[in-house]
N, C-alpha and C positions, 0 to 999 in steps of 0.2 A: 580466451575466446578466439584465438589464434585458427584460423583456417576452418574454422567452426560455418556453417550457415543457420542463421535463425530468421525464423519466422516467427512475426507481432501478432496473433489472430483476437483482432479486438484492440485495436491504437488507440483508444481514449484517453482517458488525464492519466492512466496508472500507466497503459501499454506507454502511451504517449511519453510518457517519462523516462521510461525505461530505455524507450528509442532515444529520447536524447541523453542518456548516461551513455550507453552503450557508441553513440558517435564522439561523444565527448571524450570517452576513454579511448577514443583512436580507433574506433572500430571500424572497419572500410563499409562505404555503402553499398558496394555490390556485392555483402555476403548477405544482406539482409531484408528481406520483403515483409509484408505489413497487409494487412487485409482490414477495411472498416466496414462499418455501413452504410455511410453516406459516399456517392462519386465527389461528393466536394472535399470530405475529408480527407480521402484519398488524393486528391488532388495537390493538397497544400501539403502534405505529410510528403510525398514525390519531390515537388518543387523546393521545400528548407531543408529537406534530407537528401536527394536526388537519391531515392531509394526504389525498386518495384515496389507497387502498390495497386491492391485490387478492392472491389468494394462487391458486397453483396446487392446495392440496387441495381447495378451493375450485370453482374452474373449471381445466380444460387450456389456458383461452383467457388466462388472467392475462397472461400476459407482454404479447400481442397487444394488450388490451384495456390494460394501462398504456402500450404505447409509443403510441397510436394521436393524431396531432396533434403528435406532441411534438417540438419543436424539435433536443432532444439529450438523448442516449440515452447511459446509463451502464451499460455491462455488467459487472453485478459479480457474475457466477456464477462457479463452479468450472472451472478449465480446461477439464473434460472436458464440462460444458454448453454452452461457450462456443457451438457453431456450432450447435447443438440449436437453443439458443434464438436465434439471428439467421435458423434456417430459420420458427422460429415466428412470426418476425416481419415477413419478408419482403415481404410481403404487405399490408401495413397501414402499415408504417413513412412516414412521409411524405418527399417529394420532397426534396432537398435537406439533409437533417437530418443529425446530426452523429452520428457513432457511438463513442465512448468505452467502451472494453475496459480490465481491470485485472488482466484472468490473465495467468499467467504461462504464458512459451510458445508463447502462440496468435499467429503473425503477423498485418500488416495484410493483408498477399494471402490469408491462409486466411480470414479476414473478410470483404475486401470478395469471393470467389467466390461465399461463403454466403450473402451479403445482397446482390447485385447492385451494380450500376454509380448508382444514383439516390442510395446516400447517401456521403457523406465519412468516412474510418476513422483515427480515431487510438488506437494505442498506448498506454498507460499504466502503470505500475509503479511505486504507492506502496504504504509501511510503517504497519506498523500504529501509530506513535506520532504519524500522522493522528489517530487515536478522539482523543488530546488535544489538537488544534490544531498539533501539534510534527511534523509525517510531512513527508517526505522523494520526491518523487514525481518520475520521469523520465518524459517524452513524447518519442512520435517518429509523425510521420505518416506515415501510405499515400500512396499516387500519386496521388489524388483531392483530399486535404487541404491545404485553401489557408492561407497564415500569417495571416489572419484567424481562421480555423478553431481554428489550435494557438493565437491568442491567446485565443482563447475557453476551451479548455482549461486554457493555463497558470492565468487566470483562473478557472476552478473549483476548480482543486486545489489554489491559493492560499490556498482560506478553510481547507485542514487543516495548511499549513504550506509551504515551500518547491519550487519546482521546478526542475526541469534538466530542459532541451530538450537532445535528445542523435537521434544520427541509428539509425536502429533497428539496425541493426548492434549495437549497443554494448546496446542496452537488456537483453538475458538479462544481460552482464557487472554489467550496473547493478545487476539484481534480486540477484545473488549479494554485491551489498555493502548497500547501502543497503534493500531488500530484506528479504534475510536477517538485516543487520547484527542487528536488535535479539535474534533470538534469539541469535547468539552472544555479545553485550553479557549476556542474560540465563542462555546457560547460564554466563559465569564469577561474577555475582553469587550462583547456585545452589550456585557449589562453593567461593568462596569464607566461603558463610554454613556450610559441611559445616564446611571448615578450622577455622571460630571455635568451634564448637563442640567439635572434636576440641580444644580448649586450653581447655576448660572453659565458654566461657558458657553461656547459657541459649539455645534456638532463638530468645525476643523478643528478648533483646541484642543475637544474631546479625543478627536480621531490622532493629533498628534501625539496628548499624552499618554493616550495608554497603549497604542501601537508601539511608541518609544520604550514605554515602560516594561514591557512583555518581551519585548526584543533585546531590552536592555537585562534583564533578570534572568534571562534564559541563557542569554551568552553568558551570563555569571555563573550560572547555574553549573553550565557546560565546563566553565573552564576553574572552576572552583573544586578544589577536596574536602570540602565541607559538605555534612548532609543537608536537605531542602530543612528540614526543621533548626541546625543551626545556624544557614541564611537567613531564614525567615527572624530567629533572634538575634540577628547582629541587627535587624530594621526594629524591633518593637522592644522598646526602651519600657520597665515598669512603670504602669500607671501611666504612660504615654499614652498619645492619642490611635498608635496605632493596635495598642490594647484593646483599645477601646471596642476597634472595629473585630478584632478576632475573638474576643470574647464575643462577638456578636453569634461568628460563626458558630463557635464552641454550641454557646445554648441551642441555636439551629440543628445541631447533632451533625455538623456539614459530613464530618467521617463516615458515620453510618447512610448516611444518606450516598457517597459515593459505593460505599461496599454493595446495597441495593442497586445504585442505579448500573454499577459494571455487571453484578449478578444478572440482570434483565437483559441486557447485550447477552450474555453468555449465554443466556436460554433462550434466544431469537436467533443468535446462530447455529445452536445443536438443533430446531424446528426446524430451519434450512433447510439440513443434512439432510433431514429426516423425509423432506419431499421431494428428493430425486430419487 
Protein backbone atom coordinates (compact mmCIF):
# COMPACT_ATOMS: atom_id res chain seq x y z
CA UNK A 1 0.00 0.00 0.00
CA UNK A 2 3.12 2.01 -0.16
CA UNK A 3 2.60 5.65 -1.61
CA UNK A 4 -0.80 4.47 -2.41
CA UNK A 5 -3.62 7.30 -1.35
CA UNK A 6 -6.97 5.73 -0.21
CA UNK A 7 -9.99 6.90 0.51
CA UNK A 8 -12.79 5.25 3.28
CA UNK A 9 -16.27 6.34 1.69
CA UNK A 10 -18.45 5.07 4.24
CA UNK A 11 -16.09 4.44 7.86
CA UNK A 12 -18.67 2.50 9.75
CA UNK A 13 -17.80 -0.96 11.67
CA UNK A 14 -16.46 -2.60 8.22
CA UNK A 15 -14.83 0.88 6.66
CA UNK A 16 -14.07 1.51 10.24
CA UNK A 17 -11.98 -1.65 10.55
CA UNK A 18 -10.43 -1.44 7.66
CA UNK A 19 -9.09 2.11 8.65
CA UNK A 20 -7.77 0.59 11.61
CA UNK A 21 -5.83 -2.51 9.87
CA UNK A 22 -4.68 -0.45 7.35
CA UNK A 23 -3.05 2.14 10.46
CA UNK A 24 -2.02 -0.90 12.07
CA UNK A 25 -0.14 -2.17 9.29
CA UNK A 26 1.82 1.01 9.25
CA UNK A 27 0.06 2.84 6.98
CA UNK A 28 0.68 6.77 7.28
CA UNK A 29 -2.28 8.91 8.03
CA UNK A 30 -1.71 11.46 5.53
CA UNK A 31 -2.35 9.10 2.70
CA UNK A 32 -5.64 8.44 3.70
CA UNK A 33 -9.18 10.26 4.01
CA UNK A 34 -12.42 8.80 5.10
CA UNK A 35 -15.87 10.37 4.43
CA UNK A 36 -19.04 9.48 7.10
CA UNK A 37 -22.38 10.59 7.72
CA UNK A 38 -22.38 11.81 10.78
CA UNK A 39 -19.98 15.35 11.60
CA UNK A 40 -19.47 13.44 14.91
CA UNK A 41 -18.32 10.45 13.29
CA UNK A 42 -16.00 12.24 11.47
CA UNK A 43 -14.89 13.90 14.13
CA UNK A 44 -13.72 10.89 16.36
CA UNK A 45 -12.33 8.88 13.12
CA UNK A 46 -9.90 12.47 12.66
CA UNK A 47 -8.96 12.63 16.38
CA UNK A 48 -7.82 8.30 16.99
CA UNK A 49 -6.59 8.37 13.39
CA UNK A 50 -5.44 12.01 12.84
CA UNK A 51 -6.61 11.32 9.35
CA UNK A 52 -8.84 13.87 6.85
CA UNK A 53 -12.12 13.33 7.34
CA UNK A 54 -15.49 14.75 5.74
CA UNK A 55 -19.10 13.92 6.61
CA UNK A 56 -22.16 14.24 4.40
CA UNK A 57 -24.19 16.30 7.00
CA UNK A 58 -21.65 18.34 6.73
CA UNK A 59 -21.43 18.87 2.88
CA UNK A 60 -23.47 16.78 -0.20
CA UNK A 61 -19.89 16.87 -1.68
CA UNK A 62 -18.19 14.64 1.11
CA UNK A 63 -17.86 11.63 -0.61
CA UNK A 64 -16.56 13.63 -3.98
CA UNK A 65 -14.28 15.69 -1.85
CA UNK A 66 -12.70 12.43 0.00
CA UNK A 67 -12.24 10.32 -3.14
CA UNK A 68 -10.69 13.13 -5.16
CA UNK A 69 -6.76 12.05 -5.98
CA UNK A 70 -7.10 8.95 -4.37
CA UNK A 71 -5.46 6.02 -5.69
CA UNK A 72 -8.09 3.39 -4.15
CA UNK A 73 -11.35 3.65 -3.29
CA UNK A 74 -13.21 1.64 -0.53
CA UNK A 75 -16.88 1.62 -0.65
CA UNK A 76 -18.22 0.79 2.48
CA UNK A 77 -21.80 2.11 2.30
CA UNK A 78 -25.03 0.24 2.55
CA UNK A 79 -26.16 -1.81 -0.35
CA UNK A 80 -28.62 0.36 -1.31
CA UNK A 81 -25.94 3.58 -1.45
CA UNK A 82 -23.70 1.73 -3.25
CA UNK A 83 -24.37 3.31 -6.89
CA UNK A 84 -25.66 6.72 -5.22
CA UNK A 85 -22.52 7.13 -4.24
CA UNK A 86 -20.20 5.99 -7.27
CA UNK A 87 -22.67 8.37 -9.37
CA UNK A 88 -21.40 11.16 -6.70
CA UNK A 89 -18.25 10.31 -7.59
CA UNK A 90 -17.88 9.88 -11.02
CA UNK A 91 -16.84 12.72 -11.75
CA UNK A 92 -13.88 13.53 -9.63
CA UNK A 93 -12.60 9.85 -9.25
CA UNK A 94 -9.21 9.69 -10.74
CA UNK A 95 -8.04 8.02 -13.89
CA UNK A 96 -6.99 4.54 -13.26
CA UNK A 97 -7.91 4.19 -9.65
CA UNK A 98 -9.11 1.17 -8.00
CA UNK A 99 -12.65 0.86 -6.82
CA UNK A 100 -13.15 -1.66 -3.72
CA UNK A 101 -17.03 -2.22 -2.91
CA UNK A 102 -18.05 -4.42 0.45
CA UNK A 103 -21.86 -4.57 0.04
CA UNK A 104 -23.36 -7.20 -0.41
CA UNK A 105 -25.17 -7.80 -3.75
CA UNK A 106 -24.08 -4.98 -5.74
CA UNK A 107 -22.14 -6.53 -8.78
CA UNK A 108 -19.04 -5.57 -10.42
CA UNK A 109 -21.07 -4.70 -13.89
CA UNK A 110 -23.62 -2.69 -11.67
CA UNK A 111 -20.52 -0.75 -10.48
CA UNK A 112 -18.39 -0.39 -13.19
CA UNK A 113 -22.07 1.12 -15.48
CA UNK A 114 -22.16 3.71 -12.36
CA UNK A 115 -18.88 4.79 -12.41
CA UNK A 116 -17.72 4.41 -15.90
CA UNK A 117 -14.98 2.64 -17.82
CA UNK A 118 -11.60 4.89 -16.37
CA UNK A 119 -11.64 3.13 -13.07
CA UNK A 120 -10.93 -0.75 -12.16
CA UNK A 121 -13.90 -2.63 -9.81
CA UNK A 122 -13.35 -5.23 -7.37
CA UNK A 123 -15.79 -7.00 -5.31
CA UNK A 124 -15.39 -7.69 -1.88
CA UNK A 125 -17.11 -9.60 1.09
CA UNK A 126 -15.65 -9.39 4.56
CA UNK A 127 -16.95 -10.27 8.17
CA UNK A 128 -17.32 -8.44 10.81
CA UNK A 129 -14.54 -10.18 13.00
CA UNK A 130 -12.28 -7.80 10.67
CA UNK A 131 -13.12 -4.90 13.61
CA UNK A 132 -10.41 -7.55 15.44
CA UNK A 133 -7.93 -8.39 12.94
CA UNK A 134 -9.62 -12.05 12.74
CA UNK A 135 -12.26 -11.26 9.40
CA UNK A 136 -12.60 -13.42 6.76
CA UNK A 137 -12.94 -11.62 3.28
CA UNK A 138 -13.53 -13.08 -0.39
CA UNK A 139 -12.49 -10.86 -3.57
CA UNK A 140 -13.54 -11.25 -7.09
CA UNK A 141 -12.86 -8.69 -9.91
CA UNK A 142 -14.88 -7.02 -12.88
CA UNK A 143 -13.54 -7.11 -16.31
CA UNK A 144 -11.33 -4.19 -16.06
CA UNK A 145 -9.40 -5.53 -12.83
CA UNK A 146 -6.03 -6.65 -13.53
CA UNK A 147 -4.17 -9.40 -10.99
CA UNK A 148 -2.00 -6.66 -9.88
CA UNK A 149 -5.07 -4.76 -9.03
CA UNK A 150 -6.72 -7.98 -6.84
CA UNK A 151 -3.18 -8.12 -5.42
CA UNK A 152 -3.53 -4.82 -4.15
CA UNK A 153 -6.76 -5.80 -2.74
CA UNK A 154 -5.81 -9.09 -1.23
CA UNK A 155 -3.18 -6.82 0.39
CA UNK A 156 -5.64 -4.46 2.14
CA UNK A 157 -7.89 -6.76 3.50
CA UNK A 158 -5.00 -8.78 4.78
CA UNK A 159 -4.26 -6.16 7.49
CA UNK A 160 -8.07 -7.44 9.04
CA UNK A 161 -7.31 -11.07 8.55
CA UNK A 162 -7.55 -13.64 5.79
CA UNK A 163 -8.49 -13.66 2.13
CA UNK A 164 -10.02 -15.95 -0.54
CA UNK A 165 -9.87 -14.97 -4.07
CA UNK A 166 -12.99 -16.58 -5.46
CA UNK A 167 -14.49 -15.95 -9.01
CA UNK A 168 -17.65 -13.70 -8.37
CA UNK A 169 -20.06 -16.16 -9.18
CA UNK A 170 -19.44 -17.72 -6.02
CA UNK A 171 -19.06 -14.47 -3.92
CA UNK A 172 -23.16 -14.05 -2.77
CA UNK A 173 -22.42 -18.02 -1.71
CA UNK A 174 -19.42 -16.87 0.23
CA UNK A 175 -21.23 -13.90 1.86
CA UNK A 176 -24.03 -16.42 3.20
CA UNK A 177 -21.08 -18.45 5.10
CA UNK A 178 -18.23 -16.55 5.93
CA UNK A 179 -20.27 -13.49 5.71
CA UNK A 180 -23.07 -14.42 7.65
CA UNK A 181 -21.21 -17.10 9.51
CA UNK A 182 -20.60 -15.03 12.67
CA UNK A 183 -24.02 -14.08 13.30
CA UNK A 184 -25.09 -17.72 13.22
CA UNK A 185 -21.83 -18.54 15.38
CA UNK A 186 -23.42 -15.81 17.63
CA UNK A 187 -27.04 -16.56 17.66
CA UNK A 188 -26.13 -20.39 19.21
CA UNK A 189 -23.86 -18.64 21.91
CA UNK A 190 -27.23 -16.47 22.58
CA UNK A 191 -29.29 -19.66 23.23
CA UNK A 192 -26.94 -21.44 24.41
CA UNK A 193 -26.29 -18.76 27.43
CA UNK A 194 -30.76 -19.00 27.54
CA UNK A 195 -30.08 -23.12 28.10
CA UNK A 196 -27.40 -22.39 31.21
CA UNK A 197 -29.51 -20.37 32.81
CA UNK A 198 -32.71 -22.47 32.37
CA UNK A 199 -30.43 -24.98 34.82
CA UNK A 200 -29.95 -22.40 37.30
CA UNK A 201 -26.87 -20.15 36.75
CA UNK A 202 -26.47 -16.85 36.97
CA UNK A 203 -26.70 -14.64 33.31
CA UNK A 204 -22.56 -13.80 34.37
CA UNK A 205 -21.86 -17.46 34.82
CA UNK A 206 -23.83 -18.02 31.75
CA UNK A 207 -21.96 -15.20 30.02
CA UNK A 208 -18.64 -16.45 31.31
CA UNK A 209 -19.07 -20.07 30.18
CA UNK A 210 -20.01 -19.94 26.93
CA UNK A 211 -18.19 -16.75 25.81
CA UNK A 212 -15.11 -18.91 27.21
CA UNK A 213 -16.25 -21.89 25.57
CA UNK A 214 -16.65 -20.57 21.97
CA UNK A 215 -13.39 -18.65 22.25
CA UNK A 216 -11.92 -21.67 23.65
CA UNK A 217 -13.17 -24.09 20.78
CA UNK A 218 -12.45 -21.98 18.10
CA UNK A 219 -8.95 -21.25 18.87
CA UNK A 220 -8.83 -25.14 18.87
CA UNK A 221 -10.42 -25.21 16.05
CA UNK A 222 -8.02 -22.71 14.49
CA UNK A 223 -5.03 -24.24 15.56
CA UNK A 224 -5.92 -27.76 15.17
CA UNK A 225 -5.50 -30.34 11.88
CA UNK A 226 -8.15 -32.11 12.63
CA UNK A 227 -11.54 -31.86 10.84
CA UNK A 228 -14.67 -29.82 13.05
CA UNK A 229 -16.41 -33.40 12.96
CA UNK A 230 -13.20 -35.08 14.60
CA UNK A 231 -13.06 -32.33 17.34
CA UNK A 232 -16.34 -32.57 17.92
CA UNK A 233 -15.49 -36.65 18.63
CA UNK A 234 -12.65 -36.26 20.67
CA UNK A 235 -15.69 -34.30 23.13
CA UNK A 236 -18.51 -36.94 22.69
CA UNK A 237 -17.69 -40.16 24.32
CA UNK A 238 -20.33 -43.16 23.31
CA UNK A 239 -23.42 -43.12 25.08
CA UNK A 240 -21.97 -40.09 26.97
CA UNK A 241 -23.83 -37.22 27.97
CA UNK A 242 -22.68 -35.29 25.23
CA UNK A 243 -24.39 -37.83 22.82
CA UNK A 244 -27.04 -37.18 24.26
CA UNK A 245 -27.30 -33.62 23.42
CA UNK A 246 -26.20 -34.14 19.59
CA UNK A 247 -28.47 -36.83 18.95
CA UNK A 248 -30.73 -34.14 19.86
CA UNK A 249 -29.45 -32.07 17.06
CA UNK A 250 -29.25 -35.01 14.63
CA UNK A 251 -33.41 -35.69 15.08
CA UNK A 252 -33.85 -31.84 14.58
CA UNK A 253 -32.24 -32.32 11.01
CA UNK A 254 -29.85 -29.33 12.42
CA UNK A 255 -27.76 -29.97 8.76
CA UNK A 256 -30.67 -29.54 6.71
CA UNK A 257 -31.90 -26.90 8.46
CA UNK A 258 -28.46 -24.98 7.90
CA UNK A 259 -28.28 -26.01 4.14
CA UNK A 260 -32.00 -24.04 3.95
CA UNK A 261 -31.19 -21.39 6.15
CA UNK A 262 -27.52 -20.33 4.17
CA UNK A 263 -29.89 -21.04 0.73
CA UNK A 264 -32.23 -18.16 2.02
CA UNK A 265 -29.22 -15.62 2.53
CA UNK A 266 -28.06 -16.59 -0.90
CA UNK A 267 -31.47 -15.71 -2.41
CA UNK A 268 -31.75 -12.34 -0.45
CA UNK A 269 -28.58 -11.38 -1.73
CA UNK A 270 -29.04 -12.17 -5.59
CA UNK A 271 -32.71 -10.00 -4.93
CA UNK A 272 -30.27 -7.16 -3.80
CA UNK A 273 -28.44 -7.28 -6.96
CA UNK A 274 -31.39 -7.43 -8.76
CA UNK A 275 -32.73 -3.75 -7.43
CA UNK A 276 -30.03 -1.71 -8.35
Amino acid sequence: MENKQIAILGAGSMGGAILSGLIAAGTAAESIRASTATAATAKALATKFSISTFSLEDSASANAEASKGADILLIGVKPGKVIETLNQIKDTVKDGALVVSVAAGITTSAMEEAIGSKVSVIRAMPNTPSIVGHGVTGIAKGKSASDSEMGIAKQLFETVGQVLIVDEDKINALSTISGSGPAYVFYFAEKLMVAAQKMGFSEQEANLMVRATFLGSATLLAASEHTPKELRDQVTSPNGTTMQATNKFDEAQLEKLFIEATGAALARAIEIGKQT
